[in-house]
C-alpha positions in Angstrom: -3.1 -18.5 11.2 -1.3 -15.8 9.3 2.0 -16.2 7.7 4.1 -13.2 7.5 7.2 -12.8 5.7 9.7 -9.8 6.0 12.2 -8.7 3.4 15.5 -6.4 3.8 13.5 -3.8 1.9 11.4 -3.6 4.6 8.4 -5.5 2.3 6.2 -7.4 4.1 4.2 -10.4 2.6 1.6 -11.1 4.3 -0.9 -14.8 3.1 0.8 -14.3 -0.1 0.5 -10.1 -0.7 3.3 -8.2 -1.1 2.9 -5.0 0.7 5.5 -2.0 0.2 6.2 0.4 3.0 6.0 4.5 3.3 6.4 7.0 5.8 3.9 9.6 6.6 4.9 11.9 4.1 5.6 10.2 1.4 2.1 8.5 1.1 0.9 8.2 -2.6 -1.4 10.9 -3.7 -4.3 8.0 -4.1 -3.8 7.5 -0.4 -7.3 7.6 1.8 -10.4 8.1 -0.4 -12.4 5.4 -1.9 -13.6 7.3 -5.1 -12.9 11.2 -7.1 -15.8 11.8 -8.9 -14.0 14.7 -10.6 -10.7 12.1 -11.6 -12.8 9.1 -12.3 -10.7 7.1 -10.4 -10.2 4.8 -7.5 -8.2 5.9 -4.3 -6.7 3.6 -1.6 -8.5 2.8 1.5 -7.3 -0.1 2.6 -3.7 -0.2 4.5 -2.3 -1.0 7.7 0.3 0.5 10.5 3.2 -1.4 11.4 6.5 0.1 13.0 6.0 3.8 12.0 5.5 2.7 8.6 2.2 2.5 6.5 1.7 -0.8 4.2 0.0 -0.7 1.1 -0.6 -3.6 -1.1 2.2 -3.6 -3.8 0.7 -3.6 -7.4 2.8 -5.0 -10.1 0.5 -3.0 -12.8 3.4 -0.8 -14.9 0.3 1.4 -15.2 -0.1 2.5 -11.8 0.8 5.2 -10.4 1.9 4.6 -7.0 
């Protein structure tokens, strides 16, 4: 069974991830592709829909940029 857990931030944590809301248009620049050849860098392809908001899986990393 899945535990959920929701914040006043509207955070979700979900089996122990902490996932951080955005609306449509303020989706990070990463947001849907896997891989930029010409960037050398991972995108993010993996999220989930939950009332009119978009959850992606917080990252703690100072260095990222999302």
């Amino acid at each position: 069974m899945n535990k959920v857990k929701f914040y006043q931030n509207k955070n979700i944590k979900l089996n122990g991830v902490m996932y951080r809301p955005y609306l449509v248009g303020n989706l990070p620049k990463k947001f849907a592709f896997i891989y930029d050849e010409n960037k050398d860098q991972d995108g993010i392809f993996q999220w989930f829909n939950y009332k009119g908001f978009t959850y992606i899986e917080k990252k703690d990393n100072i260095w990222s940029n999302l």
